[in-house]
N, C-alpha and C positions, 0 to 999 in steps of 0.2 A: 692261668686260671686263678678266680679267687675265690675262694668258698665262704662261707658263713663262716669258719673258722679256721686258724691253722695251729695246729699243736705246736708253745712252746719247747721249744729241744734247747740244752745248756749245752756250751761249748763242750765237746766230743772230750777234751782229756780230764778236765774234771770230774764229769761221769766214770770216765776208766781209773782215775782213781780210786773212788769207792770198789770199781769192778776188781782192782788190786788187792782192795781188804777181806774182800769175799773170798778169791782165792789162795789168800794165806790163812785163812782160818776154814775153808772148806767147809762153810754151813751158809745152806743154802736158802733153806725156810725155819719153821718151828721157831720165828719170834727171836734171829738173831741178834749182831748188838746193833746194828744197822737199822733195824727196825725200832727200836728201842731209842736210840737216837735221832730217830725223828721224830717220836711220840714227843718225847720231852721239847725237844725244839716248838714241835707245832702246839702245843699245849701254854708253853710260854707266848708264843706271837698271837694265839689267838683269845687268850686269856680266857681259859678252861681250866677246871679241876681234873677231868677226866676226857681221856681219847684213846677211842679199841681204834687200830688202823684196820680194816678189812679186805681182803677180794675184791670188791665193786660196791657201787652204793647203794644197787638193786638189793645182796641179800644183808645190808645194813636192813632195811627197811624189815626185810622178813625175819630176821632175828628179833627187832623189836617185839614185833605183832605176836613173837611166839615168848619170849621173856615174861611180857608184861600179861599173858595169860588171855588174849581178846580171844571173845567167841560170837558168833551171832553179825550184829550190823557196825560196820564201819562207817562213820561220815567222816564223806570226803570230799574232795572239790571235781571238777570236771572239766579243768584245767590244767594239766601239769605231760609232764612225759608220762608215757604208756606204762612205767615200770611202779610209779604209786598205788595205780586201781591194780595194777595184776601182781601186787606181792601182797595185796591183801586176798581177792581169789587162791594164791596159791598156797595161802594160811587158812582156807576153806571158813574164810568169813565171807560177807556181801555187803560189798560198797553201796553205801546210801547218800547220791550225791545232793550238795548245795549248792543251790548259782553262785558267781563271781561279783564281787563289789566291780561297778564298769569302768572306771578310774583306776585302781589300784591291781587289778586283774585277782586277788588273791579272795580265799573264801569271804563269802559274804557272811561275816560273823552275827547278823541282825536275823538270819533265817535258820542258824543250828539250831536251838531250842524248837523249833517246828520239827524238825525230820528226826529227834530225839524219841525213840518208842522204848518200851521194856526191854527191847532186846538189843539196843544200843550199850557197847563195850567201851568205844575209843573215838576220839576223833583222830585222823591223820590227814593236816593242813599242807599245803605247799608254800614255802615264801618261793614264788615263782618271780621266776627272772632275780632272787635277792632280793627282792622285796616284801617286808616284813609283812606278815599277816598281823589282824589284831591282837595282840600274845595278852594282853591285859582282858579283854571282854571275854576271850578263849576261855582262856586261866577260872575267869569266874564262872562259868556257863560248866564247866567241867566239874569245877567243887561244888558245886549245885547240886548236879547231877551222877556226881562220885564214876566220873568216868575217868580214863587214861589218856594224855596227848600225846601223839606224838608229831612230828615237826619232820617234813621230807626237806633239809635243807641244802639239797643237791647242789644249787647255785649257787650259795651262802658262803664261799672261802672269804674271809676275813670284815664277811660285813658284823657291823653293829647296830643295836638299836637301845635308844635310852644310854648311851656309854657305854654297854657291856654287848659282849658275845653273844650274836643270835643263837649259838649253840646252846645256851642257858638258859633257853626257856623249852618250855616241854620235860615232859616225863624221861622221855629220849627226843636227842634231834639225830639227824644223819646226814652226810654229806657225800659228795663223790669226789673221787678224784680220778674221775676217765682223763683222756688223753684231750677232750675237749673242752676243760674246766681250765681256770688260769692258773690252778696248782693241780700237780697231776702227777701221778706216778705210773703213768701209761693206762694202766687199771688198776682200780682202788678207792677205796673208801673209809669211810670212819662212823662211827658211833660215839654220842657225847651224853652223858648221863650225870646229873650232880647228885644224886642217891649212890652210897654207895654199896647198900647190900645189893642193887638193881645190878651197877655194874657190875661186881662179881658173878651174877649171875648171869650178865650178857659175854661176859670176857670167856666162863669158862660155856657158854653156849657157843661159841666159836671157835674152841675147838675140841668137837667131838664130846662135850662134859665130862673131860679129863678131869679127877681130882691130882689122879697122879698116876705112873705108866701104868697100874691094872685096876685101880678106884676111879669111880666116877660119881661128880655132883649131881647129873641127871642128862636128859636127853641134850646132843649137839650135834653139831655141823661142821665139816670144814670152809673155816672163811677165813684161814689168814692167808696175808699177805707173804708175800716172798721178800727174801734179799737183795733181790733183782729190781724188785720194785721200789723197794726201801730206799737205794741207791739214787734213782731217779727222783725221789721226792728231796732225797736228801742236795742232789746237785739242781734242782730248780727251787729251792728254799730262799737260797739267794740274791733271786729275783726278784720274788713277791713283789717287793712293792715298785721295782724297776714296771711289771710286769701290768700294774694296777694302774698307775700313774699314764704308763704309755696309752692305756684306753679309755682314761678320761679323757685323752685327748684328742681321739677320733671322738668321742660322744659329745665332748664341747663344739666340736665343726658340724656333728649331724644338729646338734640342739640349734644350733644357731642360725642353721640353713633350712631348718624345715618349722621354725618358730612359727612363720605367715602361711605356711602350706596346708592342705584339708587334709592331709595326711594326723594321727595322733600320736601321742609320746606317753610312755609310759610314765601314770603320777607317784613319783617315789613319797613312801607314808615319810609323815614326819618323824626329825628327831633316828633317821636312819644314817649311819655310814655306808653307803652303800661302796659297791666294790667294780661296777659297768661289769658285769657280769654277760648281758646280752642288751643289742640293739632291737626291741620289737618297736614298728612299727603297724598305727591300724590304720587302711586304710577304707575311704566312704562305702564301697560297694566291695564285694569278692569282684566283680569285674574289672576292677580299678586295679586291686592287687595281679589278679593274673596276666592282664595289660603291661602290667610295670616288670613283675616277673619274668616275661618271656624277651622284652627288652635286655633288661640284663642278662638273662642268659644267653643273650644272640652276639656277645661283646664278653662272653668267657667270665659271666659276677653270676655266682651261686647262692643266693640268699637260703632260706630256710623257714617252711614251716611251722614255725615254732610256735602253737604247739595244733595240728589240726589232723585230724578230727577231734571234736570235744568227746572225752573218756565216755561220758553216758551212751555214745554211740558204737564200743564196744561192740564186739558182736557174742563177748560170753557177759555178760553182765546185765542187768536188769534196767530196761530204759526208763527211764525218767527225763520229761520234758526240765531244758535248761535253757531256757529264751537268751540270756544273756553270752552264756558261754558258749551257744551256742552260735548266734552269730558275730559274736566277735573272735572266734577260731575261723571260720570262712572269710576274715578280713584281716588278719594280722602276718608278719610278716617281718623274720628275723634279720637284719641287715650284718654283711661280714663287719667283724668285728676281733680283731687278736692284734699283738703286739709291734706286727711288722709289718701291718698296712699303711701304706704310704699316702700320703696329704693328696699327691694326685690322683690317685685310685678312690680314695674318700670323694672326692671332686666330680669325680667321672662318675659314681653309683648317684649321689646325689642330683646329677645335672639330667640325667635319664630317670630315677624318680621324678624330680621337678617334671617333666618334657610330659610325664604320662597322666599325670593326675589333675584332674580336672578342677 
């Protein structure tokens, strides 16, 4: 079977040595030194000032929203995983979505100033797929309008743009580190912040607005990360770019082999390092995709969704006509993509796209 993805795992005794320092020090969560040492790690590779590791990348996102004090309308894309529109619902805001630029997949930065009302807070962008959104015309559109960015950059493990850390732009960005991302600590996420009264106030909103064991800064949440988890980011660290490198290299055989085909490829913005984070392809009709789809699943190739239904079609959120994102989610179409997919399995999904599409 091949899926859309297979979770890097580092070789089994490496990991069990960290599991060795865990049990001679017996602390298990609460921000050990395990965890600790990978902050600094990942803050130096990914050239950051600032990194909260978290839980998941879901309630990165809802810490933000709730730090940075949004109330009333969020704009936001109508593109992304389900967890952007519904961590802003569950911060009892209301998503006010913008189509997608159709090249770039990411907000279409030419139409926020339109959906911009008095009760407009925040915008919360996706660089979807890694792929940067406009952070420059954003940037401007926000100081205009004296609102807060924030940056869902779930996909975004070690890309760049403009030379520096796509975590460095936005008010906050966020990233995940699920077990499907190419750096992972099974579940986990992070929060990046270059303000620093912001972060201390996001650090100590994650846990529970401890100031100290019976003081507290103000309201929190439990969103750290464990030891357990720590460990695992800690033994695939060493990979990175083993990890990065391997997938450029299925992406150089799909780029190459579907260059002449009526299939699309996603247009990476300029002046981006990007990281092959995911293979979307779009393809002419939804009929064309689910044609090609059920080929390869009749030959054990599990592509993916990625990412459809478009969010405005929600069933708790307020619909709003999105021509664009609308249908290019009914024709798009993640292709497997991780570290240990083999030239001839790349050959094989490709040769059954080519067979299907017209």
């Amino acid at each position: 079977m091949i899926n859309v993805t297979q979770t890097f795992l580092p070789p089994l005794d490496e990991y069990t040595e960290y599991l060795h320092r865990i049990w001679a020090s017996k602390w298990l969560t609460n921000r050990g030194e395990l965890l600790q040492e990978l902050e600094v790690k990942l803050c130096a590779y990914l050239g950051v000032e600032n990194l909260l590791a978290v839980s998941n990348g879901t309630i990165a996102l809802q810490i933000a929203i709730k730090a940075l004090g949004l109330k009333g309308e969020i704009i936001t894309t109508p593109l992304s995983y389900v967890a952007t529109v519904s961590s802003i619902v569950w911060e009892n805001c209301e998503p006010v979505f913008v189509d997608i630029d159709k090249d770039y997949l990411t907000i279409d930065e030419t139409k926020i100033e339109a959906a911009i009302t008095d009760k407009t807070s925040g915008i919360l962008a996706t660089h979807v797929y890694g792929n940067p959104c406009n952070v420059e015309v954003i940037r401007a559109i926000a100081e205009k309008h004296n609102l807060k960015v924030i940056y869902d950059a779930a996909h975004c493990f070690g890309v760049t743009y403009n030379d520096q850390s796509i975590f460095n732009y936005g008010d906050v960005s966020t990233c995940s580190f699920h077990a499907t991302k190419l750096f992972h600590t099974g579940e986990g996420g992070a929060i990046f912040c270059n303000d620093s009264d912001l972060f201390d106030k996001l650090f100590y909103s994650h846990n529970f607005g401890h100031k100290s064991e019976s003081e507290f800064f103000g309201l929190g949440i439990n969103a750290k990360i464990s030891e357990l988890q720590a460990a695992m980011g800690l033994a695939v660290f060493p990979y990175v770019n083993t990890i990065i490198s391997s997938r450029k290299k299925i992406v150089d055989i799909y780029d190459a082999a579907l260059l002449d085909e009526q299939v699309k490829t996603l247009k990476i913005r300029s002046n981006t390092g990007w990281n092959y984070s995911y293979y979307p392809i779009i393809f002419p009709t939804e009929t064309d995709l689910t044609k090609t789809e059920k080929a390869l699943n009749k030959q054990n190739i599990f592509p993916r969704r990625y990412f459809y239904p478009s969010l405005n079609k929600l069933p708790y959120v307020r619909y709003m006509e999105m021509p664009i994102a609308e249908e290019i989610s009914k024709k798009i179409l993640c292709l497997p993509l991780f570290t240990d997919l083999a030239p001839e399995d790349t050959n094989r999904i490709l040769e059954i796209i080519k067979s299907g599409v017209v």
